[in-house]
DRENGU-454915 format. One line per 3 residues: number of its first residue (from 1); their letters; for each residue x, y, z of N, C-alpha, C. Coordinates in pm, whole numbers. Layout:
<nodes>
NUM) a) X:Y:Z:X:Y:Z:X:Y:Z; ...
</nodes>
This chain:
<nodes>
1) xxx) -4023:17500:-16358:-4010:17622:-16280:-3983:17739:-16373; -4017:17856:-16338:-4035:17981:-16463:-4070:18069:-16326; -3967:18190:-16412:-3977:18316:-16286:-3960:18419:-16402
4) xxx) -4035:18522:-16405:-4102:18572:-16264:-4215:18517:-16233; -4280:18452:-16069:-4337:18372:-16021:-4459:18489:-15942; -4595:18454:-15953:-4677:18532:-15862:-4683:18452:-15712
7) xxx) -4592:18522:-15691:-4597:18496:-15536:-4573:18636:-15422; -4650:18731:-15472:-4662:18844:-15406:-4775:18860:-15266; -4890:18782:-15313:-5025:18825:-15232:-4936:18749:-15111
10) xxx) -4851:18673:-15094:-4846:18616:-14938:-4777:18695:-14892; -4749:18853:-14897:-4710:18942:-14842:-4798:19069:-14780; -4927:19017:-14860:-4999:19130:-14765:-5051:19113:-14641
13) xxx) -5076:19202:-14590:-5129:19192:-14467:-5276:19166:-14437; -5342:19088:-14386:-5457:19044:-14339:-5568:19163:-14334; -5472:19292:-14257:-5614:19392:-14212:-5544:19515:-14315
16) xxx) -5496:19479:-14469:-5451:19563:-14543:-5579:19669:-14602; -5558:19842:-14560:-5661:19917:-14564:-5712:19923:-14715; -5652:19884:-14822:-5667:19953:-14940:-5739:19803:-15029
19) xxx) -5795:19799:-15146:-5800:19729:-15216:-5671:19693:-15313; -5588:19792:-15367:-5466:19791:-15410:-5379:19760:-15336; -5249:19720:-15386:-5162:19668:-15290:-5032:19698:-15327
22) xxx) -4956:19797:-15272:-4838:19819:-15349:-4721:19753:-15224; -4688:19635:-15261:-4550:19626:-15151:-4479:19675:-15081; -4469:19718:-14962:-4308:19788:-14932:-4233:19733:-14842
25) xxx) -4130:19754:-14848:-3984:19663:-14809:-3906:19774:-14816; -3766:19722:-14759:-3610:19804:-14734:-3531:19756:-14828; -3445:19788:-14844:-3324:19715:-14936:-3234:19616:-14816
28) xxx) -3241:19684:-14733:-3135:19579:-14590:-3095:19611:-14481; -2948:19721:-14514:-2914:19822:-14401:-2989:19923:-14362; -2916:19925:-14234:-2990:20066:-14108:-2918:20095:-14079
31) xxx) -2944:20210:-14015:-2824:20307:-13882:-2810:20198:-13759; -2710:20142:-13737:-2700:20062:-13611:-2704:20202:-13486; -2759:20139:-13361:-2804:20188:-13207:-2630:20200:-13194
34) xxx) -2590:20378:-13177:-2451:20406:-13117:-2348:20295:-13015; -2473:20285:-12931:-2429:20165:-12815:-2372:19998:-12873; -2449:19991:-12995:-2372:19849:-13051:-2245:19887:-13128
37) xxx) -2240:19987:-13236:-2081:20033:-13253:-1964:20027:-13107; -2075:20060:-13060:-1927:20072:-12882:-1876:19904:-12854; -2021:19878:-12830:-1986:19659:-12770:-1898:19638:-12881
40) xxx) -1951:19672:-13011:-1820:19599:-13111:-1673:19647:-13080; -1659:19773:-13025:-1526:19772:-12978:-1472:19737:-12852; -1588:19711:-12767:-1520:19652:-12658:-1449:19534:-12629
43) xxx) -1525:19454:-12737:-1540:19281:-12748:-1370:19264:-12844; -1346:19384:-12876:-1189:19330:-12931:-1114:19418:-12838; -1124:19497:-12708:-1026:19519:-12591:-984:19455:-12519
46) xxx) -865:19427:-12499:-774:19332:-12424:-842:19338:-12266; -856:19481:-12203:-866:19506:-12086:-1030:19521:-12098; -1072:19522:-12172:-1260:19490:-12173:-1292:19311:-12070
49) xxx) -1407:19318:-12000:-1431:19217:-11941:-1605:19193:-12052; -1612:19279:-12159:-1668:19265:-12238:-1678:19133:-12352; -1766:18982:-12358:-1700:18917:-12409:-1732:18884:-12524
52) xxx) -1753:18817:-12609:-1832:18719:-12736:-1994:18667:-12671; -2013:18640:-12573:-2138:18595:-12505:-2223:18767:-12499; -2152:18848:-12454:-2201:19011:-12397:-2235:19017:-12554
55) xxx) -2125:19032:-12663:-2160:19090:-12773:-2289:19007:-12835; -2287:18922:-12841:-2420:18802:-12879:-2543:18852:-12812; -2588:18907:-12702:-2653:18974:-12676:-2691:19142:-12740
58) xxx) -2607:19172:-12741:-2598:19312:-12753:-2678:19295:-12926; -2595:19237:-13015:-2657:19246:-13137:-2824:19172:-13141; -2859:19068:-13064:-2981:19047:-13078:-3091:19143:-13016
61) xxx) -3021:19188:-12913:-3086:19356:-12876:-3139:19455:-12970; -3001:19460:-13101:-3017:19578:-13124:-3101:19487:-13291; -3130:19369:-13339:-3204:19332:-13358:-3360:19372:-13370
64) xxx) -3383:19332:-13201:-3531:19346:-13148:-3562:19441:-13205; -3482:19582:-13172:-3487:19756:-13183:-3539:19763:-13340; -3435:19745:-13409:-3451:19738:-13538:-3582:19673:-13613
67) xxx) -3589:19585:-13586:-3689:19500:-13651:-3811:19559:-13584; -3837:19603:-13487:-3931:19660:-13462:-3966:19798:-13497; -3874:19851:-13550:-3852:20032:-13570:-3937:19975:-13736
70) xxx) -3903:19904:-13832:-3941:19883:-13932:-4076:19855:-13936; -4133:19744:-13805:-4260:19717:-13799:-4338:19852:-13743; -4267:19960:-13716:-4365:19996:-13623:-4405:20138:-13757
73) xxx) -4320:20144:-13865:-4325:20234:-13899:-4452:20207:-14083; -4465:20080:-14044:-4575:19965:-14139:-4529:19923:-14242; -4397:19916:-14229:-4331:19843:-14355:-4443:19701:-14378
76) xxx) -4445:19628:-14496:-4511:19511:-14501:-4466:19457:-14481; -4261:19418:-14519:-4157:19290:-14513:-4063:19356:-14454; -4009:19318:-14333:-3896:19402:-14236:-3789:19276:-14261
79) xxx) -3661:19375:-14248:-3540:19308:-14225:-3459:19375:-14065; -3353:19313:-14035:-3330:19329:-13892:-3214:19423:-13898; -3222:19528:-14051:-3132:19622:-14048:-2980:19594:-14066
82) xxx) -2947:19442:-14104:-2844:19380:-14137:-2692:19414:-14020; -2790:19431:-13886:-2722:19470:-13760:-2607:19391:-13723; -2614:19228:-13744:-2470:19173:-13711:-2349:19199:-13818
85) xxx) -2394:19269:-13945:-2295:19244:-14050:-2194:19372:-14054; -2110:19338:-14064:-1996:19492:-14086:-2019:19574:-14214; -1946:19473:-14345:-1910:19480:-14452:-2012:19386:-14575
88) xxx) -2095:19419:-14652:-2174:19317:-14787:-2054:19215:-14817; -1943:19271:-14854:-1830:19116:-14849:-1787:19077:-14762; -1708:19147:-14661:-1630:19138:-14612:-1714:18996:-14521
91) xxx) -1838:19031:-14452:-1896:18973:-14363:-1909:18799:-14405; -1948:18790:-14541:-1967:18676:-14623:-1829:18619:-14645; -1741:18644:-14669:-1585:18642:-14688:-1535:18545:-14574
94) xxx) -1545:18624:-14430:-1531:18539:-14293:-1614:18414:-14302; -1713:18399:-14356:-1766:18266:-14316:-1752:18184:-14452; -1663:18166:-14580:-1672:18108:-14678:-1513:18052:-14672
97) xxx) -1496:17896:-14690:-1366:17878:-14690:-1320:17923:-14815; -1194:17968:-14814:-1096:17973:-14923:-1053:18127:-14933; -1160:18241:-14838:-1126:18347:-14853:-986:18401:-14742
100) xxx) -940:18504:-14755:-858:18555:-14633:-803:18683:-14642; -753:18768:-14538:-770:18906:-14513:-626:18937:-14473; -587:19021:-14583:-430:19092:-14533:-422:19204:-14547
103) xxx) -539:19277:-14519:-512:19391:-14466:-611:19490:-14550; -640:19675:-14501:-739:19736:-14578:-634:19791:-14713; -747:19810:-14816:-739:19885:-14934:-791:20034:-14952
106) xxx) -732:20068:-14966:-755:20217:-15021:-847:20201:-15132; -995:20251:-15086:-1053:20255:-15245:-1075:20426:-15284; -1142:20498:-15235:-1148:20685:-15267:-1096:20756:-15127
109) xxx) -1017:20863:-15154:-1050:20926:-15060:-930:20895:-14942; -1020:20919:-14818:-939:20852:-14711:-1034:20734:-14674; -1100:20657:-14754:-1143:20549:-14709:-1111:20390:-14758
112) xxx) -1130:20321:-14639:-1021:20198:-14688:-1140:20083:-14683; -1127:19977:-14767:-1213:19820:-14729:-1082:19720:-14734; -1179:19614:-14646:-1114:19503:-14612:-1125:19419:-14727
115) xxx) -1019:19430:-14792:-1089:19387:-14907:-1018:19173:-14918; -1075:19110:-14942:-1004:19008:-14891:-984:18924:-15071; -877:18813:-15017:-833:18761:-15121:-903:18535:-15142
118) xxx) -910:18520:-15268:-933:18420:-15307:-817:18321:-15323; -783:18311:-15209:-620:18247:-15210:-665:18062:-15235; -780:18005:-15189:-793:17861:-15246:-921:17840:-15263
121) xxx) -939:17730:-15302:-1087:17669:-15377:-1183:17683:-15294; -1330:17790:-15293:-1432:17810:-15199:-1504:17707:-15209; -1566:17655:-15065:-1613:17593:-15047:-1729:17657:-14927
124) xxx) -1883:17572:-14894:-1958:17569:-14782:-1925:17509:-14676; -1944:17584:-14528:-1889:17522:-14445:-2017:17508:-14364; -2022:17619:-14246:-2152:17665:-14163:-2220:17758:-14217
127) xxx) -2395:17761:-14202:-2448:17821:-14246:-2444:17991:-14213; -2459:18052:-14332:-2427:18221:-14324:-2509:18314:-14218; -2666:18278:-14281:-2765:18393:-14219:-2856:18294:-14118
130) xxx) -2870:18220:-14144:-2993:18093:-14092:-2984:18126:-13973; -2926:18176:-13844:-2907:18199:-13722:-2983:18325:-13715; -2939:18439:-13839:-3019:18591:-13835:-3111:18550:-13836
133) xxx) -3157:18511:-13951:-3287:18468:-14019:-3450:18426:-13886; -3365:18323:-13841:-3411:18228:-13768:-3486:18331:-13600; -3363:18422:-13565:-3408:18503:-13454:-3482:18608:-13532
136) xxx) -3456:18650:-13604:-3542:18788:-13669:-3718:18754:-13673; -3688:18614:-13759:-3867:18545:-13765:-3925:18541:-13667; -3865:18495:-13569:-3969:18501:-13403:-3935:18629:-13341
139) xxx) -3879:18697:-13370:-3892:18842:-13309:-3998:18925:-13382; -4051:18916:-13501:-4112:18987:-13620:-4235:18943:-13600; -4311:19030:-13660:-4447:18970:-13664:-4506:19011:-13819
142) xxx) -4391:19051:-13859:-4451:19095:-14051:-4327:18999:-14118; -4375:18896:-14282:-4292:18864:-14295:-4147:18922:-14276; -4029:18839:-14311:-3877:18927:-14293:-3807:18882:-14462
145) xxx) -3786:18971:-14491:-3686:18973:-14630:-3538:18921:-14558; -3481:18840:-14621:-3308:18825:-14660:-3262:18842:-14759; -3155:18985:-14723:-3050:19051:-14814:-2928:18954:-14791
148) xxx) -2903:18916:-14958:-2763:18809:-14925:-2666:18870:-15029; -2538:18906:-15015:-2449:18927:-15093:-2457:18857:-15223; -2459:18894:-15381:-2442:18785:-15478:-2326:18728:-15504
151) xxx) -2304:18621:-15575:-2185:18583:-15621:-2072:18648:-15720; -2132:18754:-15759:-2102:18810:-15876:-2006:18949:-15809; -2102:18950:-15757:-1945:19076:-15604:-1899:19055:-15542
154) xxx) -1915:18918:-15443:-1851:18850:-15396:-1728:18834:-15480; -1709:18764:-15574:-1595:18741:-15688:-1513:18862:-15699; -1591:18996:-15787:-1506:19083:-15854:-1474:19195:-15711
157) xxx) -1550:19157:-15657:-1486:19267:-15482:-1375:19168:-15401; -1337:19100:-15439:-1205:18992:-15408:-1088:19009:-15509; -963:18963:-15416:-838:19000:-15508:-856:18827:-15582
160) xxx) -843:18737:-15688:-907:18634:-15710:-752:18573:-15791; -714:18474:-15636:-557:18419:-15617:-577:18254:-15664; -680:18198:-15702:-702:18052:-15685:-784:18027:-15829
163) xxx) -828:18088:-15861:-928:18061:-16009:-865:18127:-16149; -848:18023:-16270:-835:18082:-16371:-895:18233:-16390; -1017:18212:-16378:-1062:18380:-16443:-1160:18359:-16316
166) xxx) -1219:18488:-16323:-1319:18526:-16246:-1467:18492:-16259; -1488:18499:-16435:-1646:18392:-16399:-1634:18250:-16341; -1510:18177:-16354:-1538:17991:-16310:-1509:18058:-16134
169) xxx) -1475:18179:-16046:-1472:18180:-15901:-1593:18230:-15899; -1689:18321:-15953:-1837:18348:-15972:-1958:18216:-15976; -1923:18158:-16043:-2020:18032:-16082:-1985:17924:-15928
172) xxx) -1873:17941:-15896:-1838:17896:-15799:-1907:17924:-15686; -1902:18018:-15626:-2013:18063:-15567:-2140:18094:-15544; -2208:18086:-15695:-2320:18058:-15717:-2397:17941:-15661
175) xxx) -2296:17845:-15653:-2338:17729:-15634:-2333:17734:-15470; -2272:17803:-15381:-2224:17804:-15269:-2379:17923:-15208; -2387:17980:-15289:-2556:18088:-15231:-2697:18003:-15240
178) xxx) -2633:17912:-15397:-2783:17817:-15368:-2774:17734:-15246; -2696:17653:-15219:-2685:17639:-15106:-2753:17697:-14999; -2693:17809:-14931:-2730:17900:-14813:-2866:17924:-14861
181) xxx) -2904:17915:-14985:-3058:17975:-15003:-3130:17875:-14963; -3130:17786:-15004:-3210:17648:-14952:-3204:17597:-14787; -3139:17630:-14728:-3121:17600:-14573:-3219:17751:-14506
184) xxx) -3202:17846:-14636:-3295:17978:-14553:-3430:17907:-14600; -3468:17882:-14711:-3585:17821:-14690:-3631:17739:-14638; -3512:17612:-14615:-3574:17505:-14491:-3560:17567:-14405
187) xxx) -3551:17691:-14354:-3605:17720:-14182:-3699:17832:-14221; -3744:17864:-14360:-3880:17941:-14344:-3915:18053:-14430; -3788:18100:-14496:-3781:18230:-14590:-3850:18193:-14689
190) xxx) -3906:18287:-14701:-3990:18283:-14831:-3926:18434:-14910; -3844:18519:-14870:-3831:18664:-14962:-3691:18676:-14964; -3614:18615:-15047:-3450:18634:-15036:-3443:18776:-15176
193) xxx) -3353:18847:-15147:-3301:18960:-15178:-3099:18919:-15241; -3078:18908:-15368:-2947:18922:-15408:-2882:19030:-15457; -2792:19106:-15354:-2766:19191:-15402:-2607:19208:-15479
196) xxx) -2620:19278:-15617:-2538:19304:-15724:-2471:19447:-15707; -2442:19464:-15631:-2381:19674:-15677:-2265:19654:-15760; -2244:19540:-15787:-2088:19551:-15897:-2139:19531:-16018
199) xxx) -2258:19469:-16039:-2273:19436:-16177:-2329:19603:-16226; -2336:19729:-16150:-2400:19837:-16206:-2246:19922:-16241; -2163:19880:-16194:-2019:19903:-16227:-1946:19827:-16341
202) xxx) -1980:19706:-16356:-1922:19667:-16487:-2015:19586:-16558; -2098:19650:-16644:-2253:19598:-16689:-2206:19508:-16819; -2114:19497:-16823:-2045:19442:-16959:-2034:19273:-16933
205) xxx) -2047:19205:-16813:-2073:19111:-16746:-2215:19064:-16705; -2307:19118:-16734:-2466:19085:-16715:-2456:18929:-16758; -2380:18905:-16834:-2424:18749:-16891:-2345:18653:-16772
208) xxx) -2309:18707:-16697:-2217:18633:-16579:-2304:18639:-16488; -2358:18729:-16476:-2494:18757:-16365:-2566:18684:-16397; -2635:18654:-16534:-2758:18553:-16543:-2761:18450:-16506
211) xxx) -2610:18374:-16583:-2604:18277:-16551:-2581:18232:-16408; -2511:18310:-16321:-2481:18272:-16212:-2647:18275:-16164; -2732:18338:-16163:-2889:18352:-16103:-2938:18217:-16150
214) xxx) -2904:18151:-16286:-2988:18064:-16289:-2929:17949:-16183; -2814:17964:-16134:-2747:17851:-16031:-2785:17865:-15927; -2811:17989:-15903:-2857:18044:-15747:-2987:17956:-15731
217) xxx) -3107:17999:-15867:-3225:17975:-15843:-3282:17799:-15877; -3181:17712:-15906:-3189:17575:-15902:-3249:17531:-15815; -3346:17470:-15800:-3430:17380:-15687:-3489:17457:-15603
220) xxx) -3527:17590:-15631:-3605:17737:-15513:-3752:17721:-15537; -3844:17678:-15463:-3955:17682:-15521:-4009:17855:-15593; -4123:17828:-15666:-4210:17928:-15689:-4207:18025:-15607
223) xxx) -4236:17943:-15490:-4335:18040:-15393:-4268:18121:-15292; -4106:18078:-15297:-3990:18191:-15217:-4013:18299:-15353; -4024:18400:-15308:-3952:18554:-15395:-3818:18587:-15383
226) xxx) -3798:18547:-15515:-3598:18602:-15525:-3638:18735:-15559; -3569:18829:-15556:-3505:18984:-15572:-3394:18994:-15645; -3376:19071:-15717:-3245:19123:-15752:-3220:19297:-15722
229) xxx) -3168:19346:-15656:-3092:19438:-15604:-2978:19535:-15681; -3029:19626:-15771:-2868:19634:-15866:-2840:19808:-15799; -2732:19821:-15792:-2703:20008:-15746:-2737:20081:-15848
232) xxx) -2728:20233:-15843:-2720:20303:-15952:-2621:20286:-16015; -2659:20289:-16182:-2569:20272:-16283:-2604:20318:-16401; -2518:20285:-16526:-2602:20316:-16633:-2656:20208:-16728
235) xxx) -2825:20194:-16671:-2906:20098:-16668:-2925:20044:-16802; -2880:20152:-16891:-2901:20104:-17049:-2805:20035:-17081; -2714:19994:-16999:-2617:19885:-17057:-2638:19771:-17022
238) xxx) -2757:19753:-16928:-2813:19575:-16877:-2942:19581:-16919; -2993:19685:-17001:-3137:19634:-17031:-3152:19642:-17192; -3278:19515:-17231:-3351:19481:-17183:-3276:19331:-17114
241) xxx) -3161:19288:-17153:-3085:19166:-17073:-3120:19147:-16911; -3144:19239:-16885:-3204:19122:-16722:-3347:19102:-16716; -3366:19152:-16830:-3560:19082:-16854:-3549:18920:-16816
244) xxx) -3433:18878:-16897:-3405:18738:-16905:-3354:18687:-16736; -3337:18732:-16673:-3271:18712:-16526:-3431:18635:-16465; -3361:18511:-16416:-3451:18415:-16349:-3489:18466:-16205
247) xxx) -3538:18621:-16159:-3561:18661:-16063:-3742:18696:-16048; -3779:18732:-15950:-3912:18766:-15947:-3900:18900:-15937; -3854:18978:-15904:-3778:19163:-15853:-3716:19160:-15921
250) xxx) -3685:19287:-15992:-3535:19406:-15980:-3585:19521:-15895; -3443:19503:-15808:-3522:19652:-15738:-3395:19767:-15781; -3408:19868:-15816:-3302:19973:-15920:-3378:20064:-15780
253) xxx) -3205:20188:-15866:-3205:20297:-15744:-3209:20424:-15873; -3324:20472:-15873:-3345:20586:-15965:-3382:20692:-15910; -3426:20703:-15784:-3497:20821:-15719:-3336:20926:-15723
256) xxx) -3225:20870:-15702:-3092:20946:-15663:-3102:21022:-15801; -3082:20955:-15894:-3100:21013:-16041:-3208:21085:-16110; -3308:21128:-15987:-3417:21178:-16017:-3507:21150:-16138
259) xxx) -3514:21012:-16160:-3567:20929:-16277:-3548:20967:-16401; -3423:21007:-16425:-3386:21010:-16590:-3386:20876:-16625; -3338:20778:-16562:-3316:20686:-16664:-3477:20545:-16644
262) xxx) -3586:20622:-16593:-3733:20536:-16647:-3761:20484:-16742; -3749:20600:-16883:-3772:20570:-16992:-3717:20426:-17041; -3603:20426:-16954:-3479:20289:-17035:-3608:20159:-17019
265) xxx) -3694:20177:-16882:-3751:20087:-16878:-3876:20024:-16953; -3940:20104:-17033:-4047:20094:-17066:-4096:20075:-17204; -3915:20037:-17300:-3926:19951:-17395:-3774:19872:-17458
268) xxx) -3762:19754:-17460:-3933:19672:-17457:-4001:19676:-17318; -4074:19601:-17289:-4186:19549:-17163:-4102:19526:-17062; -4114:19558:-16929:-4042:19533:-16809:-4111:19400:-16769
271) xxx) -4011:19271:-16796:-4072:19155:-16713:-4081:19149:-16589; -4034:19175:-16502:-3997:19108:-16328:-4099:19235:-16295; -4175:19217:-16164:-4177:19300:-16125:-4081:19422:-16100
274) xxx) -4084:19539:-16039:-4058:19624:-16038:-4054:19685:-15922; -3918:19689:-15816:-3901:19748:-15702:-3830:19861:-15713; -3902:19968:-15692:-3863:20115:-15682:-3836:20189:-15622
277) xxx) -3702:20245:-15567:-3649:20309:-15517:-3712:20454:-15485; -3780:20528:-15387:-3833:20644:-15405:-3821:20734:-15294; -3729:20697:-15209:-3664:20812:-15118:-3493:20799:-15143
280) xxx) -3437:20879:-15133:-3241:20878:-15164:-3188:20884:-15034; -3169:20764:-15016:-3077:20771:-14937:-2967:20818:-14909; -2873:20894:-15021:-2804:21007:-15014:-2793:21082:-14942
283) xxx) -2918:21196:-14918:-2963:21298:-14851:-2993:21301:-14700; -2985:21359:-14616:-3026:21346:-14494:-3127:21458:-14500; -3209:21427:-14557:-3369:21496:-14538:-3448:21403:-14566
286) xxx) -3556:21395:-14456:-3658:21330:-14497:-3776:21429:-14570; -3789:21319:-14753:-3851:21390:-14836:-4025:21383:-14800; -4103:21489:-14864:-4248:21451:-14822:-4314:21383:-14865
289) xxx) -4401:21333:-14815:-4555:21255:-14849:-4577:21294:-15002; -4616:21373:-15021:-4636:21443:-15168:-4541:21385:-15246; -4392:21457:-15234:-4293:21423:-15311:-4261:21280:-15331
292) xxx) -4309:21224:-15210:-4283:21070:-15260:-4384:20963:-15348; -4476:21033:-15311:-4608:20993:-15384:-4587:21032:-15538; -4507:21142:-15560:-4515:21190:-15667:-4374:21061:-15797
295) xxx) -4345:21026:-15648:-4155:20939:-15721:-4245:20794:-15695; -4330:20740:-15656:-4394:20592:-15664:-4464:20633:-15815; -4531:20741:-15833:-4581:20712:-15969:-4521:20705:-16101
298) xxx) -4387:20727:-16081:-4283:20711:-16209:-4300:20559:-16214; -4324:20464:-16110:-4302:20336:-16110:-4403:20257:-16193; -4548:20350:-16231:-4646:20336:-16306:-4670:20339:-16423
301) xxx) -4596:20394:-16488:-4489:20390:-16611:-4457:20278:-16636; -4388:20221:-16575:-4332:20107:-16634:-4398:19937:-16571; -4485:19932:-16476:-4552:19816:-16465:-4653:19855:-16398
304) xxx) -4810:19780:-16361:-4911:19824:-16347:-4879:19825:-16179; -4976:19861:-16081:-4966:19848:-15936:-4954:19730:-15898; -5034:19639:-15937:-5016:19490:-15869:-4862:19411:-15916
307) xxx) -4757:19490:-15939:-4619:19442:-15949:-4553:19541:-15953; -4593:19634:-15862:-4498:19745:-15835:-4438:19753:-15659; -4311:19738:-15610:-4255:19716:-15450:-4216:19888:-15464
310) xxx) -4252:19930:-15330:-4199:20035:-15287:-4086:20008:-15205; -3927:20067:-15249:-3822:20073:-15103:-3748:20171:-15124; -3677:20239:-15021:-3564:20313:-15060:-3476:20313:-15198
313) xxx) -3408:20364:-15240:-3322:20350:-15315:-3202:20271:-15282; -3167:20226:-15157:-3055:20109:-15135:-3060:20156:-14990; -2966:20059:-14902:-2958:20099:-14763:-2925:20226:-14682
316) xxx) -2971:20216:-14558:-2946:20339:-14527:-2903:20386:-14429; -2792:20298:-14380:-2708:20239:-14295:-2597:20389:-14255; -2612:20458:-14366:-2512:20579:-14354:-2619:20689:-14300
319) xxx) -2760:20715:-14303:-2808:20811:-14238:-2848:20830:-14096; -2826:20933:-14050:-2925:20939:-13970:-3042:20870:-13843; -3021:20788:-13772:-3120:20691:-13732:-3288:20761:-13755
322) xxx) -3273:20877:-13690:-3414:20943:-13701:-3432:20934:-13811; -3361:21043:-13917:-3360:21049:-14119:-3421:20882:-14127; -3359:20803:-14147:-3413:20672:-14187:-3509:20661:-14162
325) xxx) -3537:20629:-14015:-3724:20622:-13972:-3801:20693:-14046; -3779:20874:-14048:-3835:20961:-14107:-3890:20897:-14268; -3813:20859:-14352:-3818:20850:-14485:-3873:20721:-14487
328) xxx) -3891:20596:-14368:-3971:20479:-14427:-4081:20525:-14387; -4118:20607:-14307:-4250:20642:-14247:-4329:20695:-14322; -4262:20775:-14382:-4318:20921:-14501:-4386:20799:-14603
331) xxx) -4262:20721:-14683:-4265:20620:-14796:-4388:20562:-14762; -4417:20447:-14629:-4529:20385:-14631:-4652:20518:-14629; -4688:20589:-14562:-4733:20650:-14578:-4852:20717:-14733
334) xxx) -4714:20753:-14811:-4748:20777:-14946:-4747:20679:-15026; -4684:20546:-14961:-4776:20398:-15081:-4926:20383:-14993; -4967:20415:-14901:-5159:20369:-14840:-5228:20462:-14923
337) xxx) -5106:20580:-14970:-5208:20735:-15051:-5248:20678:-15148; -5091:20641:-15222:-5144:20599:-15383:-5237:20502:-15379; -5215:20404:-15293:-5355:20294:-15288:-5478:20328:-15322
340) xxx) -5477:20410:-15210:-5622:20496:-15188:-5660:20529:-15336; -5585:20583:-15366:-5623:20695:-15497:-5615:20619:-15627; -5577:20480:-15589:-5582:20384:-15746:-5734:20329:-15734
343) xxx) -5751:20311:-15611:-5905:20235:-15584:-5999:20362:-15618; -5962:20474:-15571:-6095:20564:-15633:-6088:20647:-15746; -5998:20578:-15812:-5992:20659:-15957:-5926:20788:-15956
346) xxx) -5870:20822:-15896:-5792:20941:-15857:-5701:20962:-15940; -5610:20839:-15972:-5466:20792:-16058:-5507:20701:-16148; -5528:20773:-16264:-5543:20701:-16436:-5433:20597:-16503
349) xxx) -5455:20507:-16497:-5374:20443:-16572:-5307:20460:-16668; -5449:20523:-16772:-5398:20543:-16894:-5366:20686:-16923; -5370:20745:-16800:-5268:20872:-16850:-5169:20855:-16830
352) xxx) -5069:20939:-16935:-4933:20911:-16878:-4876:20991:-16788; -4792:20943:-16704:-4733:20992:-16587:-4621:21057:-16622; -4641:21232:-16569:-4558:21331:-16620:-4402:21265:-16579
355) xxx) -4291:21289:-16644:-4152:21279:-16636:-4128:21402:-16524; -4032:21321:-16445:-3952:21423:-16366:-3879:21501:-16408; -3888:21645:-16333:-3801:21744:-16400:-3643:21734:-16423
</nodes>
């Protein structure tokens, strides 16, 4: 087994308009439907006749919504907007033995996380996503990506009460995602997504990341697409070291940074494909057709089209419901352009693609 693996073409679409094919996908999160923030508070009111059965509904509702807002807007690989999950840890935390919760943390500001503690030896119990997974696929009619927390934030986003150091509770868990990964593929996944936002915070640990990926990716066939997911950071401190990362993706968030840091990519050779961030989710404007067309071709730079994914720059769970739609709409949009315009010679290869201002 050897990754990065060509297992891209089983993502296109059958009646795909272009001869070129540039991927596009989400990173995970969405704006959840106002009305499911409410059920989630009803379902913990004493005097609510609101119950666990009502809320079980309500989220596969807002599911349907979702997963269809993605299809409708031509994403190629939809996710279900990561609608049952609260928290990237917190959510994974509740279903992993050994974790537990005493209360929020102050991290900036006036804002607090649940941040939970590693008080005994983690272990697998019931499966994590396989229930999402499982309703999302028969609700969908375009493959579905799974975004799964990595082990590597899992660990250092925990207070870590039970493990000598923090890589042997990392590796620990590694072993606990291969797991969950293999039960998503025995019910059908073929596109799992690991996401890292801590390793873009302490890049001085990349070798904890690898290794933990190569545990993740033990016994995964070829033909599932792993991802790797990293936040903005400063990318020159993990590259060219995640060349070596047993993933088929990196998907990086550079559009926020208005692609200063491209160049980092383009020596040495970018192995993995290349998932590119090209609307900011930051902003609550949806950017244009043009402008985005203009932020997919930085991605040309550094690997040819046939291993280049178009997605946001990370979730977008904090904008806007419309803003979101707006900006995947625009995005697909301006990846059918560039298509267009790679098939008719429009967009030179071998010119180089001006740097952003």
């Amino acid at each position: 087994m050897s990754r990065p693996a060509d297992n891209r073409a089983q993502f296109r679409p059958d009646d795909h308009p272009n001869d070129s094919f540039l991927l596009t996908t989400v990173v995970g999160s969405y704006p959840k439907p106002k009305w499911l923030n409410r059920a989630d508070d009803l379902v913990d009111d004493a005097d609510s006749k609101f119950d666990e059965e009502n809320l079980q509904e309500a989220h596969d509702d807002a599911a349907r919504v979702i997963t269809h807002e993605h299809e409708r807007c031509g994403l190629d690989t939809v996710v279900d907007g990561e609608v049952r999950r609260n928290e990237m840890v917190e959510y994974f935390a509740e279903r992993i033995d050994g974790y537990e919760f005493n209360g929020p943390v102050k991290v900036w500001g006036h804002n607090y996380f649940d941040k939970p503690s590693v008080s005994s030896e983690v272990a697998y119990d019931e499966p994590w996503l396989v229930d999402e997974f499982e309703f999302t696929n028969n609700v969908a009619s375009k493959p579905v990506k799974v975004p799964i927390t990595g082990p590597y934030t899992l660990g250092n986003w925990a207070f870590n009460e039970a493990y000598d150091t923090e890589e042997e509770l990392v590796y620990e868990l590694a072993e606990l995602v291969n797991i969950e990964i293999e039960r998503l593929v025995d019910a059908g996944a073929q596109y799992i997504q690991i996401d890292e936002p801590a390793l873009a915070t302490t890049p001085d640990d990349h070798a904890i990341v690898g290794e933990a990926l190569d545990r993740i990716v033990s016994g995964i066939d070829e033909d599932v697409r792993i991802g790797l997911h990293v936040c903005y950071g400063d990318y020159s401190r993990i590259y060219p070291e995640l060349n070596d990362y047993p993933v088929d993706e990196v998907d990086l968030e550079l559009c926020n940074g208005n692609y200063e840091q491209i160049e980092v990519f383009t020596d040495p050779e970018f192995v993995p494909d290349l998932a590119l961030g090209v609307v900011d989710v930051h902003t609550a404007e949806v950017e244009p057709v043009d402008e985005i067309k203009e932020n997919i071709k930085q991605g040309l730079k550094v690997v040819p089209p046939e291993r280049l994914t178009i997605s946001p720059d990370c979730g977008l769970k904090l904008l806007p419901r419309d803003v979101a739609y707006g900006k995947m709409e625009n995005m697909v949009e301006a990846t059918r352009q560039v298509e267009a315009e790679l098939d008719s010679g429009e967009i030179d290869l071998e010119e180089p693609v001006p740097t952003a201002d």
